[in-house]
C-alpha positions as MATLAB code, in Angstrom:
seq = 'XXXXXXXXXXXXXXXXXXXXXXXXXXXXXXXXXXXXXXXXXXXXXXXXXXXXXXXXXXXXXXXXXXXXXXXXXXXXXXXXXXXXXXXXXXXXXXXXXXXXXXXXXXXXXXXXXXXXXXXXXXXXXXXXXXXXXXXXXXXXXXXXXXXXXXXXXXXXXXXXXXXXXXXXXXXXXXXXXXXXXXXXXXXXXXXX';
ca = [
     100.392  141.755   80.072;
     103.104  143.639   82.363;
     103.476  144.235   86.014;
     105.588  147.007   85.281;
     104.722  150.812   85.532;
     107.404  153.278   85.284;
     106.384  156.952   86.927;
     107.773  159.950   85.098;
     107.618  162.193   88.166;
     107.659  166.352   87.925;
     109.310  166.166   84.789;
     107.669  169.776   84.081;
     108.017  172.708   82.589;
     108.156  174.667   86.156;
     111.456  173.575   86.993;
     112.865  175.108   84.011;
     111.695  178.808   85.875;
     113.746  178.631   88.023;
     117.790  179.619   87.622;
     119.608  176.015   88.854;
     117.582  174.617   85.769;
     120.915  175.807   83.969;
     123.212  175.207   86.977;
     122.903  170.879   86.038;
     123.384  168.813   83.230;
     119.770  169.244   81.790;
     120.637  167.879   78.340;
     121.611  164.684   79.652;
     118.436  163.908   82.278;
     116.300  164.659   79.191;
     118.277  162.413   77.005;
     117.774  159.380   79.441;
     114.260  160.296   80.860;
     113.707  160.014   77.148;
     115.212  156.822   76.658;
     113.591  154.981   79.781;
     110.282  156.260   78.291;
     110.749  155.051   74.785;
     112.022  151.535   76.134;
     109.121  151.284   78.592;
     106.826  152.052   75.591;
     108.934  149.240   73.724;
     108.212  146.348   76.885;
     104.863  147.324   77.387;
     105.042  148.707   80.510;
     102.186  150.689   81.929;
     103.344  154.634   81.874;
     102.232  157.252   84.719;
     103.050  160.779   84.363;
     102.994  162.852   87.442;
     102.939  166.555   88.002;
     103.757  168.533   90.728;
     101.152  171.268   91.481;
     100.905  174.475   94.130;
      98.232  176.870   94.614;
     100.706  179.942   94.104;
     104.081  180.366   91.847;
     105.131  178.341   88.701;
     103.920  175.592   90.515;
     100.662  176.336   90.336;
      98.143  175.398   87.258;
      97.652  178.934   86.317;
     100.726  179.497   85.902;
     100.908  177.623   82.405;
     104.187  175.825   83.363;
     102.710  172.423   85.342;
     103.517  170.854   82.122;
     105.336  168.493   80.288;
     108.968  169.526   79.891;
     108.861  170.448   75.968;
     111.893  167.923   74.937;
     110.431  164.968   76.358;
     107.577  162.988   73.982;
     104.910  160.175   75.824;
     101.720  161.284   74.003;
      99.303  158.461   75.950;
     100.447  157.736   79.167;
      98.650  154.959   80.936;
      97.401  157.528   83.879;
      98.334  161.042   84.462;
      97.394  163.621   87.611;
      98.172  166.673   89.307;
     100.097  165.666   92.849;
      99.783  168.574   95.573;
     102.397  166.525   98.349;
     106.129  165.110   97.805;
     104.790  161.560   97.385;
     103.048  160.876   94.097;
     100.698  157.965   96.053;
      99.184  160.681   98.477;
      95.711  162.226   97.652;
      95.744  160.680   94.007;
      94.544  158.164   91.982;
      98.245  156.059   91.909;
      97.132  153.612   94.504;
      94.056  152.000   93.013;
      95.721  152.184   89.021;
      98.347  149.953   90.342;
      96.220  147.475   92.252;
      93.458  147.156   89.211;
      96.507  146.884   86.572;
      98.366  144.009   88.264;
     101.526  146.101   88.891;
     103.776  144.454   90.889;
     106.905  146.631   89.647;
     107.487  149.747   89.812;
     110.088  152.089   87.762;
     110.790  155.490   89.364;
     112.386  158.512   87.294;
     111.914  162.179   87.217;
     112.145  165.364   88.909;
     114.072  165.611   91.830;
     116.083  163.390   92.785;
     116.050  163.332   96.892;
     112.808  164.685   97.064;
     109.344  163.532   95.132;
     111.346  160.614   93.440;
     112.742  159.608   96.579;
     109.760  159.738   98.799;
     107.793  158.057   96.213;
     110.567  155.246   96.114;
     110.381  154.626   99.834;
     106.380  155.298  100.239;
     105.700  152.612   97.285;
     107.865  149.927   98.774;
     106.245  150.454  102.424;
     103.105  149.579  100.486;
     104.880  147.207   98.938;
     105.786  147.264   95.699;
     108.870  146.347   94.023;
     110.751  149.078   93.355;
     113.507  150.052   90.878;
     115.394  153.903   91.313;
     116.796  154.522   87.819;
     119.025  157.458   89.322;
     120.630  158.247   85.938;
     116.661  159.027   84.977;
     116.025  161.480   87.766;
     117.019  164.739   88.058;
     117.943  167.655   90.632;
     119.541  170.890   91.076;
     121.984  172.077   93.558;
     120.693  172.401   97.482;
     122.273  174.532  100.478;
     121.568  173.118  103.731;
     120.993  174.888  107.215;
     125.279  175.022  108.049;
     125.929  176.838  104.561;
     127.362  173.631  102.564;
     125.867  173.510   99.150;
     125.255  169.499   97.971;
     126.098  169.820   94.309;
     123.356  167.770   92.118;
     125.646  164.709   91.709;
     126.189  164.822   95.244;
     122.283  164.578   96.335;
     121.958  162.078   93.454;
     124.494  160.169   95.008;
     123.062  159.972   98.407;
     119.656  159.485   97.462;
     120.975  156.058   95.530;
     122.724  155.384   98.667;
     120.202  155.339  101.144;
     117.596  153.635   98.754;
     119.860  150.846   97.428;
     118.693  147.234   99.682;
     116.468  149.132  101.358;
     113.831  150.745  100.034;
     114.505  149.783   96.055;
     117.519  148.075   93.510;
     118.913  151.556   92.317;
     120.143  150.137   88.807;
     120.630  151.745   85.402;
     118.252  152.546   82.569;
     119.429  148.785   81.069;
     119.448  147.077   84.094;
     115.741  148.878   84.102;
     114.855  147.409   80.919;
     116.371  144.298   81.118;
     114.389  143.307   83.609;
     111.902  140.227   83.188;
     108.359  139.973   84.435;
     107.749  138.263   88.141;
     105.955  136.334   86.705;
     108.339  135.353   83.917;
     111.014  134.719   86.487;
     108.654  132.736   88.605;
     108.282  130.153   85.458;
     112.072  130.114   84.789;
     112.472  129.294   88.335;
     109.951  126.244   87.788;
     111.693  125.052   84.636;
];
């Protein structure tokens, strides 16, 4: 049994509409979403897939594109929903699958970076979960702020990891991710 659940966050087709999709390293997010999903399926982790959804736009259901994005394969996760706010625990189902599961752990990846990953970073440790930011798994696309200065994608990336790290979550790579033992595996090590 795990107490690990890693959330695949946004990681739809929608983003893809719009023109930064092509302004960031896309190939490279997919390539490691991928990975953190095939070695969560490996450990046994519990897997929730989040989408972002709107009532207008390629946001919203009719649209066709609140999706998974087409290179990335998870055919069961554990729990999937439709979000309609920034943080994946408000208004859904997230809450109570965590709490009836065991999780104690929590893996964040996805789609963006400094927004729904983020907020979902700090709003699951507040509840408090153990939380681990695999930045290298998360995604974002360039962002002009109100004095004109445009943060570049590894610029927001690197901020977001910033003001999570010892705070709010360990931001760590995909292996230091996966490497990870249960709590409760580390709690009988300890004991030994």
């Amino acid at each position: 049994m795990t107490d690990t659940a890693l959330l695949v966050i946004d990681a739809q087709e929608s983003f893809r509409q719009r023109a930064s999709w092509h302004e960031v390293d896309s190939p490279t997010y997919l390539r490691n979403q991928q990975a953190l999903i095939d070695g969560a399926v490996k450990k046994g982790w519990k897997i929730v897939r989040v989408f972002h959804a709107e009532p207008e736009g390629i946001f919203s259901l009719a649209s066709g594109f609140v999706r998974p994005l087409a290179e990335l394969r998870l055919d069961r996760p554990d729990l999937e929903f439709h979000k309609f706010r920034h943080s994946a625990f408000v208004g859904s189902p997230l809450e109570v699958f965590l709490i009836e599961n065991g999780i104690r752990r929590l893996v964040i990846s996805g789609i963006r970076s400094e927004q729904c990953c983020e907020t979902t970073t700090r709003h699951g440790s507040d509840l408090g979960w153990q939380v681990d930011y695999v930045t290298e798994a998360t995604h974002t696309m360039p962002l002009t702020d109100a004095t004109g200065k445009t943060w570049t994608a590894d610029e927001l990336k690197a901020r977001t990891a910033a003001v999570l790290d010892g705070r709010f979550a360990r931001v760590c790579t995909i292996s230091e991710a996966l490497a990870y033992e249960s709590l409760a595996d580390e709690g009988r090590a300890a004991a030994a």
